[in-house]
C-alpha positions in Angstrom: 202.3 55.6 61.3 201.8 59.2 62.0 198.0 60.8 60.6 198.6 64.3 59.1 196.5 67.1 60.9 195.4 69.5 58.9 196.6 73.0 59.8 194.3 76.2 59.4 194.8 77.9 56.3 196.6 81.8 56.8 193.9 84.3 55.5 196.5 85.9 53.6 197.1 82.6 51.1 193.6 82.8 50.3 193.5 86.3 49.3 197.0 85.7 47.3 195.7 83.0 45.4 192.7 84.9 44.2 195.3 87.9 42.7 197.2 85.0 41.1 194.5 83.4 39.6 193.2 86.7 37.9 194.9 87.1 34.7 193.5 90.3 33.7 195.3 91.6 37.2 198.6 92.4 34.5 197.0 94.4 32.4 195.2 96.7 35.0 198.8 97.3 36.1 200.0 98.3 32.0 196.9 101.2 31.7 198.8 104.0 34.2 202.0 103.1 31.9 200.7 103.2 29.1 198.7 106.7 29.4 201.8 108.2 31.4 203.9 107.0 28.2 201.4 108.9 26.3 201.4 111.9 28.4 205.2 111.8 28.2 205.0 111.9 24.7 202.3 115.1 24.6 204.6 116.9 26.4 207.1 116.5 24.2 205.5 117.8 20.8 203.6 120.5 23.1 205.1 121.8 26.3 202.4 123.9 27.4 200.7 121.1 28.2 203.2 120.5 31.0 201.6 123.5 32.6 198.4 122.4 32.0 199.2 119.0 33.9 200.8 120.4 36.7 197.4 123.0 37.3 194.9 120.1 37.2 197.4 117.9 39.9 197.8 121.0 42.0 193.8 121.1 41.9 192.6 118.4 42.2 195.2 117.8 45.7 193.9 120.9 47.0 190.0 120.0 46.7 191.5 116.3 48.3 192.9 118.2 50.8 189.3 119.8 51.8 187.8 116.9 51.9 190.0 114.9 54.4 190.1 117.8 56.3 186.2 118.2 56.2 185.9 114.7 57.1 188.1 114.8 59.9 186.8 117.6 61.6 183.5 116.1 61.6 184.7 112.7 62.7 186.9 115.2 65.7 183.3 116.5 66.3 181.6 112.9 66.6 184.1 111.4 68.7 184.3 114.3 71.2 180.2 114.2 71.1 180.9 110.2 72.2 183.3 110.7 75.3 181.8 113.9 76.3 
């Protein structure tokens, strides 16, 4: 009779079974639906709002833009401070 080794569990099942066993993992996913439904609707019964929506995207991308680029020209600085 053969003894079963046990095999070495792949880091990945662990992590999978911990999303699984989170039922509340659902409804974190129904919030962005829900408020884009309502956003949807907004628009509907007041178009200017549109604009106002597309302003604040447009802004708040541009200050994300400044910051990645701040942070990568001081991470360009550092490593060039490293190897020089």
């Amino acid at each position: 009779m053969q003894e079963s080794v046990s095999m070495p569990m792949c880091p990945m099942a662990a992590t999978c079974k911990g999303m699984t066993d989170k039922p509340r993992s659902g409804f974190a996913l129904m919030v962005p639906g829900i408020v884009f439904i309502l956003l949807g609707v907004a628009v509907v019964i007041e178009p200017r709002i549109l604009l106002w929506l597309v302003a604040m995207a447009l802004i708040v991308m541009g200050i994300a833009m400044l910051m990645l680029a701040n942070f990568m020209r001081k991470f360009g600085q550092r490593f060039q401070d490293r190897h020089a």
